[in-house]
C-alpha positions as CSV (number, residue, x, y, z in Angstrom):
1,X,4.5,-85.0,33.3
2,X,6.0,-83.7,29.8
3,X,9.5,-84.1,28.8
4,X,12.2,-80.9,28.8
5,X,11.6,-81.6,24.9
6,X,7.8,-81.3,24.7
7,X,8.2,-78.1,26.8
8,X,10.5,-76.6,24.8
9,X,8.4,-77.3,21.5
10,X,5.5,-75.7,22.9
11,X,7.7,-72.5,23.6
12,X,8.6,-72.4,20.1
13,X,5.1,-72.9,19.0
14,X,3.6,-70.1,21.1
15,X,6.9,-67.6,20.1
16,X,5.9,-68.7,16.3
17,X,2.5,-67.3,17.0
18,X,3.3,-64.7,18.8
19,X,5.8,-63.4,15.9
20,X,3.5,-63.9,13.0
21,X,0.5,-62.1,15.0
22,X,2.7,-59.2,15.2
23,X,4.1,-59.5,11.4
24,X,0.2,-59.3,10.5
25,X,-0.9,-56.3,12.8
26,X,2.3,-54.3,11.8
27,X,1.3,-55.5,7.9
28,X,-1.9,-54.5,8.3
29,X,-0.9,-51.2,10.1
30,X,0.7,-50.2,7.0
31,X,-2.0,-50.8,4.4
32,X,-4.6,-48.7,6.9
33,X,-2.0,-45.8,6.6
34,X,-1.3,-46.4,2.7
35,X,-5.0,-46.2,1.9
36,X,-5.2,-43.3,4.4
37,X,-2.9,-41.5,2.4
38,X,-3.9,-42.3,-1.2
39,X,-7.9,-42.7,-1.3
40,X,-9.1,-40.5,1.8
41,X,-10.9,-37.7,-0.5
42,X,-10.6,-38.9,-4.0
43,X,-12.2,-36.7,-6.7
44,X,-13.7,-36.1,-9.9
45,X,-14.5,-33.3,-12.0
46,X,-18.4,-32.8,-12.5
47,X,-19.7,-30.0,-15.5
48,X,-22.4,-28.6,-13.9
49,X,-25.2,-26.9,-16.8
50,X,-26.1,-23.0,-16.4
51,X,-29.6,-22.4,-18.0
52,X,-31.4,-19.3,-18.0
53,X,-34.6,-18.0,-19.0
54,X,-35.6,-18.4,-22.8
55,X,-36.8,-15.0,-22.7
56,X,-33.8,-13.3,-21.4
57,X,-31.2,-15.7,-24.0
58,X,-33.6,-14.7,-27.1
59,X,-33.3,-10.8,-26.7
60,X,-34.0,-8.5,-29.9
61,X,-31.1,-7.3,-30.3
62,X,-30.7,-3.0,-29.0
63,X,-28.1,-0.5,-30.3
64,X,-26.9,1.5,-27.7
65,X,-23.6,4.2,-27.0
66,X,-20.4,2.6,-27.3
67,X,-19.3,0.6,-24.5
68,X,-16.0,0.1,-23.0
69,X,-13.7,-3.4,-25.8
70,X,-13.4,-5.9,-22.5
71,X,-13.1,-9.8,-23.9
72,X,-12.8,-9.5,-27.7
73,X,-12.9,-12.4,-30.1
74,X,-13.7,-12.4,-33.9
75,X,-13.1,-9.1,-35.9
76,X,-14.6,-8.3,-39.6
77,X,-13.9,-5.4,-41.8
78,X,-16.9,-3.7,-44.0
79,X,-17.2,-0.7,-45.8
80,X,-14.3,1.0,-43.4
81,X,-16.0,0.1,-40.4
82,X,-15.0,-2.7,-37.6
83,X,-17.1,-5.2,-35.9
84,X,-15.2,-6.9,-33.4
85,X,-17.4,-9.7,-31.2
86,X,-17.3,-9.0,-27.5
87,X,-18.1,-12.7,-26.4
88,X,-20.8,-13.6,-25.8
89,X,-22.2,-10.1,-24.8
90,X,-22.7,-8.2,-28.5
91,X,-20.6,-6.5,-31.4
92,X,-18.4,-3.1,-30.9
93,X,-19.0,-0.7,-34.1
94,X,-15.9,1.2,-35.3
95,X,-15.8,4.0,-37.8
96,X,-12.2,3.3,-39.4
97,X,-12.1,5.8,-42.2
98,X,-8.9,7.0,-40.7
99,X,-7.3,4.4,-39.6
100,X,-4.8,6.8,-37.7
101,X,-7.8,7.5,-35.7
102,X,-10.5,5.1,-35.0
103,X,-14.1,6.2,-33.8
104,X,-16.4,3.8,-31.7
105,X,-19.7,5.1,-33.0
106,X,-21.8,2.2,-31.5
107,X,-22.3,-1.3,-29.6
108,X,-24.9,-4.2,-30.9
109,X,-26.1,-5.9,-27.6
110,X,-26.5,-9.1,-28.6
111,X,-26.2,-11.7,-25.8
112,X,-24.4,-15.0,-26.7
113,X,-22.7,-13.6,-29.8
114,X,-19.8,-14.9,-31.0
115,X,-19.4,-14.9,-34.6
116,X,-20.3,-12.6,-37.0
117,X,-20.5,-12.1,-41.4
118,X,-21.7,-9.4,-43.3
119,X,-23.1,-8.7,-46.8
120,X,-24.7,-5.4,-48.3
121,X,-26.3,-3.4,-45.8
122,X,-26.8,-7.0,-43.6
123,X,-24.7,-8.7,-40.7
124,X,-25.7,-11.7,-39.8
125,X,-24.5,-12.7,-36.0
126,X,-25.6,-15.9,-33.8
127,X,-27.5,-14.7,-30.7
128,X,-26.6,-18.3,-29.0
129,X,-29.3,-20.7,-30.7
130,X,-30.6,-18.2,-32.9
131,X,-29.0,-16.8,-36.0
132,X,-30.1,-12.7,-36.3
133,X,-30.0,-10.2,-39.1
134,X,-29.1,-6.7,-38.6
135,X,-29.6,-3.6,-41.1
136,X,-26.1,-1.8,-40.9
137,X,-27.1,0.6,-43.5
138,X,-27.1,3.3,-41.2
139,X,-24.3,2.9,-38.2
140,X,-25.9,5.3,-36.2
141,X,-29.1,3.3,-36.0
142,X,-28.4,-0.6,-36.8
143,X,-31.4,-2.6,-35.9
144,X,-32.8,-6.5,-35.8
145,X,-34.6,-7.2,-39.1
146,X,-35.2,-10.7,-39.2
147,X,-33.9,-14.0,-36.7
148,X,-34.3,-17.9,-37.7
149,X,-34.9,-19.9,-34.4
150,X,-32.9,-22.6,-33.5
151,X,-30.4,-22.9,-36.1
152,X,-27.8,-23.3,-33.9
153,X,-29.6,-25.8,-30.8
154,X,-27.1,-28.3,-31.0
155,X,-24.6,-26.3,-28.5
156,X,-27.9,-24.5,-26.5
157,X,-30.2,-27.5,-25.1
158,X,-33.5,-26.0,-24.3
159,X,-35.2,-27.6,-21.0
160,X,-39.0,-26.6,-20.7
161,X,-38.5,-25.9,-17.1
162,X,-35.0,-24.8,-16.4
163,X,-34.9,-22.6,-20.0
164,X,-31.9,-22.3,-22.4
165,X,-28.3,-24.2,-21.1
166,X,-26.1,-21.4,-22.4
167,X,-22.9,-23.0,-20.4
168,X,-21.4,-24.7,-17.3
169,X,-19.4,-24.7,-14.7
170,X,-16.9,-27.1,-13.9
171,X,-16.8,-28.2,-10.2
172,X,-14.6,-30.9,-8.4
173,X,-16.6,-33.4,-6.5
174,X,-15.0,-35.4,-3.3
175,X,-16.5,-38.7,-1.9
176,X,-15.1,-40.4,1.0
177,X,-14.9,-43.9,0.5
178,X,-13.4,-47.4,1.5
179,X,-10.1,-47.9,0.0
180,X,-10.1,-50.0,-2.9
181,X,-13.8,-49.7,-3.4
182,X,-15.7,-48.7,-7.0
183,X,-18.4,-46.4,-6.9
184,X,-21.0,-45.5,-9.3
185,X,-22.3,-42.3,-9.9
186,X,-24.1,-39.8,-12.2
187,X,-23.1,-36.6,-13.6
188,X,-24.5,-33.4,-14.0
189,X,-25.4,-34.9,-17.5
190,X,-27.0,-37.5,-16.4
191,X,-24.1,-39.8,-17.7
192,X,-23.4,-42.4,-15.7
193,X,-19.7,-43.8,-14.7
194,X,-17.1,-46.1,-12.6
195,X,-14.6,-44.7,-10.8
196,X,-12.2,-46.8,-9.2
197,X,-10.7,-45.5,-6.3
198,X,-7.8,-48.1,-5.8
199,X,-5.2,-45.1,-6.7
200,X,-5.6,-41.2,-6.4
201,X,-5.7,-39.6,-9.7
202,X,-15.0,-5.8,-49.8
203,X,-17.4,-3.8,-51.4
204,X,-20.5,-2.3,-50.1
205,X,-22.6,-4.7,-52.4
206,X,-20.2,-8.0,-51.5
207,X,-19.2,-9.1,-48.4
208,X,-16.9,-8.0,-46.0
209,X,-13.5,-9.5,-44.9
210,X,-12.9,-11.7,-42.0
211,X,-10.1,-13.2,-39.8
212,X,-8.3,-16.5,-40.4
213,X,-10.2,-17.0,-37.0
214,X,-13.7,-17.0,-38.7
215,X,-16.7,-19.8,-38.6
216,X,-18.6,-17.9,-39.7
217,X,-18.3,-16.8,-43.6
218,X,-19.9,-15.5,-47.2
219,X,-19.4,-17.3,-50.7
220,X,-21.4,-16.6,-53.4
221,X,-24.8,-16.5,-52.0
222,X,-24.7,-18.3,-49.1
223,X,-23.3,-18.1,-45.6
224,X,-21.3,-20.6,-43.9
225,X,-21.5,-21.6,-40.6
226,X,-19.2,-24.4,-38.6
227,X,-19.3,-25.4,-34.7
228,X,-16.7,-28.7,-34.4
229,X,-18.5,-31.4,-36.3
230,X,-21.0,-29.5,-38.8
231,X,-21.2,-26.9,-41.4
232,X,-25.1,-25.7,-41.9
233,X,-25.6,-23.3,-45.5
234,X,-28.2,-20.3,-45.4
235,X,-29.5,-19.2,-49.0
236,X,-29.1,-15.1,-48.6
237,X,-30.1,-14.7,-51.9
238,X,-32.5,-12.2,-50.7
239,X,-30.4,-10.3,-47.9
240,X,-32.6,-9.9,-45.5
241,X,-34.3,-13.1,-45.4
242,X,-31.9,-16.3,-45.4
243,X,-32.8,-19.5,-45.8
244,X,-31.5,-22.6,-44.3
245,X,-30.0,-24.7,-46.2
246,X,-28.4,-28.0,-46.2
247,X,-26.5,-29.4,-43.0
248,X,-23.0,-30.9,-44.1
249,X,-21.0,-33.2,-41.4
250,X,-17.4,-32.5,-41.5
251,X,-16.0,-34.9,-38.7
252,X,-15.1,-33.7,-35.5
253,X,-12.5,-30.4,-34.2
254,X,-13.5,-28.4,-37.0
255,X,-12.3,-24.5,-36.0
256,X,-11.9,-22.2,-38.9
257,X,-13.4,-21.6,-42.2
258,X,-11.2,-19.7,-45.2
259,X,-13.2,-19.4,-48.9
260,X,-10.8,-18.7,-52.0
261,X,-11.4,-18.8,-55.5
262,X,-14.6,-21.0,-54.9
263,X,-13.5,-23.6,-52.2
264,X,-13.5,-23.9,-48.8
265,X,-10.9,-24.2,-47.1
266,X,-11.5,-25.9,-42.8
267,X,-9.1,-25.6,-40.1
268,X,-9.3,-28.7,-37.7
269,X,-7.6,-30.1,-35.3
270,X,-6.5,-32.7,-36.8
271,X,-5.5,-31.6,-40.5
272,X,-7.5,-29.1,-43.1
273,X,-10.1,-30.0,-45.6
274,X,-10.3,-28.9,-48.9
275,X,-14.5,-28.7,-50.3
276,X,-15.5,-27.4,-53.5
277,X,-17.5,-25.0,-53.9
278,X,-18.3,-24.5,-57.1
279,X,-22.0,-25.7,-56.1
280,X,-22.4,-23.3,-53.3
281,X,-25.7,-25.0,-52.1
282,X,-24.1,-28.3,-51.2
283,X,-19.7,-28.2,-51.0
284,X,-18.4,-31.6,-51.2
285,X,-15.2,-32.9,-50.0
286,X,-12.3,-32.6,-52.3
287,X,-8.9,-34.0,-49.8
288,X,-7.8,-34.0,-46.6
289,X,-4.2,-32.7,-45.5
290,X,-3.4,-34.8,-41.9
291,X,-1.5,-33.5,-39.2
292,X,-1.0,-33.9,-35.6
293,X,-4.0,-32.6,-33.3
294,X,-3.3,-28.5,-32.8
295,X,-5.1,-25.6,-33.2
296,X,-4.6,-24.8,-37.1
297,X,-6.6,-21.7,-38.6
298,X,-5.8,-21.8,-42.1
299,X,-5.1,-18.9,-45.0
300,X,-4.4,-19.4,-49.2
301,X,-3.2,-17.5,-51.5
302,X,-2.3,-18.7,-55.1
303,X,-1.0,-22.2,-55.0
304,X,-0.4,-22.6,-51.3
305,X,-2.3,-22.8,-48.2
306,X,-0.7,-21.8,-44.7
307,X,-1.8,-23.6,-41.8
308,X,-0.2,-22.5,-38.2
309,X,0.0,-25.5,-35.5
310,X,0.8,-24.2,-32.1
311,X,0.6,-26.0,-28.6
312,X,-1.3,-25.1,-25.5
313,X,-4.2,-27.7,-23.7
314,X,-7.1,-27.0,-25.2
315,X,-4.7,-27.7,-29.1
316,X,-3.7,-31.1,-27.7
317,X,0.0,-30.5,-28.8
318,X,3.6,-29.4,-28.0
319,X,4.7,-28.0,-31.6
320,X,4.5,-24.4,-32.8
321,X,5.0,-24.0,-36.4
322,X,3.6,-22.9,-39.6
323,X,2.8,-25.3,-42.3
324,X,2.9,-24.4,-46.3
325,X,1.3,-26.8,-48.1
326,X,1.0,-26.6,-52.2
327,X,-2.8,-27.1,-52.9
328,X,-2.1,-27.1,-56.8
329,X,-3.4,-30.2,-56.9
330,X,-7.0,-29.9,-54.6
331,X,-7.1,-33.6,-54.9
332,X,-3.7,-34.6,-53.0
333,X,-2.4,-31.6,-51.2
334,X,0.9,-32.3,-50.1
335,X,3.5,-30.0,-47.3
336,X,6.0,-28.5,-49.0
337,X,7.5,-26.9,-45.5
338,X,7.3,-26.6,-41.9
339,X,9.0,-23.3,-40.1
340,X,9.3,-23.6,-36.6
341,X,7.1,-20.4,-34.8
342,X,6.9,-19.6,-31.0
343,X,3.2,-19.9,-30.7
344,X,1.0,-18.8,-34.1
345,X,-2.7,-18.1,-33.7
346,X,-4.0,-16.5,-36.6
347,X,-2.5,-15.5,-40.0
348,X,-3.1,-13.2,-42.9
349,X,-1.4,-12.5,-46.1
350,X,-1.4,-9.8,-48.3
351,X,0.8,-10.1,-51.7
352,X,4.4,-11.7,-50.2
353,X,3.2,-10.0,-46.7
354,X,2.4,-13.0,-44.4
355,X,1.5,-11.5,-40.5
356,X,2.0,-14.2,-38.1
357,X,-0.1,-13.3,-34.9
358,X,2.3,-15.3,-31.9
359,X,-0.5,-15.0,-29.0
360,X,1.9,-13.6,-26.0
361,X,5.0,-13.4,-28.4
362,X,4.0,-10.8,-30.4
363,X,3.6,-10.1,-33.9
364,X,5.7,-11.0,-36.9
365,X,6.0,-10.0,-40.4
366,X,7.3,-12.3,-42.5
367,X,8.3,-11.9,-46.3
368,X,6.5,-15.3,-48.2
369,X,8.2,-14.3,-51.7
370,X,9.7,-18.2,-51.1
371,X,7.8,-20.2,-49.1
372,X,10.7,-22.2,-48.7
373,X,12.7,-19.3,-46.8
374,X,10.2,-17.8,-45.2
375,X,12.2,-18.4,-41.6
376,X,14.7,-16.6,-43.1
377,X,12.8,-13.1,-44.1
378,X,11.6,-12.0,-41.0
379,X,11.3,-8.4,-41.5
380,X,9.6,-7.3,-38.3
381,X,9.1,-8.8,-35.0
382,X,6.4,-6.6,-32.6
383,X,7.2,-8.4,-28.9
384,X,5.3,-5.7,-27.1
385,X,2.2,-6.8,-28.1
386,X,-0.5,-10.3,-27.5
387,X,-1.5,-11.2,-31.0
388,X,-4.6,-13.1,-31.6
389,X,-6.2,-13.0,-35.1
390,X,-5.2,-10.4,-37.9
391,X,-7.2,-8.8,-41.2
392,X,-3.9,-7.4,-43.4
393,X,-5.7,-4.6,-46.3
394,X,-3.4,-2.8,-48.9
395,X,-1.4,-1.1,-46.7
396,X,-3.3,-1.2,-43.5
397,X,-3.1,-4.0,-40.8
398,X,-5.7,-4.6,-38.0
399,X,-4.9,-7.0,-35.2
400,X,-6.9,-7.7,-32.3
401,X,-5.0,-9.0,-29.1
402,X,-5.5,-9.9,-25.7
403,X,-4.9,-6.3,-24.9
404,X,-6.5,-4.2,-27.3
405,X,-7.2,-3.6,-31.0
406,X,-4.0,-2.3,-33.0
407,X,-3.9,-1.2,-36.5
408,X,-0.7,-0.9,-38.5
409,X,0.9,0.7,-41.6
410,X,3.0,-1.8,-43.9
411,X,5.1,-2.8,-46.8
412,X,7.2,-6.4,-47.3
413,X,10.8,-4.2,-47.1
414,X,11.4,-3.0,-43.6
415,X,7.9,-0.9,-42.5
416,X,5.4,-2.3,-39.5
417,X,4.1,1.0,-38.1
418,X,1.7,1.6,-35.2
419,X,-1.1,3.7,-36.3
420,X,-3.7,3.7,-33.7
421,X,-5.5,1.4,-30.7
422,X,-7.9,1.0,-28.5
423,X,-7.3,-0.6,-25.3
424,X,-9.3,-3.4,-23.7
């Protein structure tokens, strides 16, 4: 027979178990709900390729009536007429003799266009791989004259079944899977990765005049071309029939492209880059000016360069400001002064007129007599308006904004005008 005592130790034995079975469940309980919570549908975002047809991306290009300005990007002024880029659809003509009164007298349709440089009687556009040539001689009847193949392939892969990728769509992807566990899997791409799901997650004869916006661009006798990690030269010696020339590579988030008094001046991400041109078959790198990542087109005149930095995702930064930064020296440029903006995208300056286009704040004239007060000689300050990219002539303004294309009359004293637009 057991003792009281081994009776009573058996009790607390089976109480012991009894508490820490329960501590475990109730534990246990807890993680199931936690991992419920956290890593029931996790995620990850898939870019999904959309190809189409070779022979409906590589289209000879058709002039047709003019057709209604809808998503506008770059603008370029020849020989008082306006070619602003409707993206990735063609190029709106404009007669701008009176710039009181502007006349759309025509639209290039020219799928997957997006940039866009003129010379003579010649513009030269990218029709997505391909780079086209267009006799603008007569803008009642502006026609394809020429296309090199192909230039351009390193943004457009060509499958031989599925045709040319000309974008994608990005698409979030759910998989339901064991807390804790890794999975595998393929992209779109075909690039593999891990995701652990223990957490949830000028003259007719020269070239025409572009924005500070431009990658596209005419020195000498060659055009310029960028996309974000090359520039690629095309001899257009003979107008009509370019050449391509050498392939330079520039590093990566290259956006803009300025020439002035032979050199190039490149807007990246990440600073601006200073080439010499003064052998326009093959620039080479001069100096680098460093900045923090942000969107920067970039405009020079005389011993400066201006360089706006503004925020917003796809700029990778939280500062808005405009940088002047004394080039005198192409060898060590060095800033001089930063004035805090709202939001700058492009720039223009004409004499001590510097037009600040401040995306959904507006437009501002600035006088740049000092670049060292510039803050303090704002003369105008247009908040009606969304200012993307600006072309400032003698006298005459053009802006093209979210909203429309606006042209303006102007001094540096007091005088910002609205002439004429044309509404998107």
């Amino acid at each position: 027979m057991k003792t009281l005592a081994q009776i009573r130790q058996e009790q607390k034995a089976v109480k012991k178990i009894i508490f820490f079975t329960t501590l475990i469940v109730i534990l246990l309980s807890i993680m199931a709900q936690g991992c419920q919570e956290t890593c029931d549908i996790p995620t990850y975002i898939s870019y999904e390729p959309v190809y189409a047809p070779i022979n409906e991306v590589r289209v000879t290009a058709d002039y047709i009536s003019p057709q209604e300005l809808d998503a506008p990007g770059k603008i370029y002024f020849k020989d008082n007429h306006i070619f602003i880029s409707e993206i990735n659809k063609g190029i709106h003509v404009i007669n701008n003799t009176n710039p009181s009164n502007p006349i759309k007298i025509g639209f290039i349709n020219l799928p997957g266009n997006k940039d866009l440089a003129a010379k003579g009687d010649f513009l030269y556009a990218d029709n997505y791989m391909d780079l086209v040539i267009l006799d603008i001689s007569d803008k009642s009847n502006i026609m394809e004259v020429n296309r090199l193949e192909n230039v351009f392939d390193q943004y457009y892969y060509i499958d031989s079944e599925m045709g040319v990728m000309i974008d994608y769509n990005v698409v979030e992807r759910e998989y339901d899977v064991a807390c804790g566990e890794d999975m595998r899997f393929t992209d779109s791409w075909g690039r593999e990765f891990d995701v652990s799901l223990s957490s949830t997650q000028a003259s007719s004869a020269g070239a025409g005049i572009g924005g500070s916006m431009a990658r596209f661009t005419i020195a000498s006798d060659y055009l310029y071309t960028i996309n974000e990690y090359q520039m690629k030269l095309f001899d257009i010696k003979t107008l009509d029939s370019p050449i391509q020339g050498n392939t330079i590579d520039l590093g990566w988030g290259i956006e803009t492209i300025f020439p002035y008094q032979g050199n190039l001046f490149l807007g990246a991400q990440s600073g601006m880059h200073i080439y010499d041109n003064s052998n326009p078959a093959l620039p080479t790198h001069l100096s680098t000016y460093e900045h923090i990542n942000a969107c920067d087109p970039v405009a020079v005149q005389g011993q400066y360069a201006y360089v706006t930095l503004r925020s917003g995702t796809e700029c990778q930064n939280f500062t808005n400001q405009l940088d002047v930064i004394d080039i005198s020296d192409l060898s060590n440029p060095s800033l001089v002064i930063s004035h805090q903006m709202l939001n700058p995208h492009g720039l223009g300056l004409n004499g001590d007129c510097l037009f600040i286009a401040e995306g959904d704040q507006g437009l501002k004239l600035y006088n740049a007599n000092d670049p060292l007060k510039i803050h303090e000689n704002l003369i105008k300050h247009h908040k009606n308006v969304n200012a993307f990219d600006v072309i400032p002539l003698d006298g005459t303004l053009l802006m093209v904004g979210e909203d429309g294309f606006y042209q303006y009359a102007y001094d540096c004293q007091d005088k910002l005008q609205l002439l004429s637009n044309i509404k998107f």
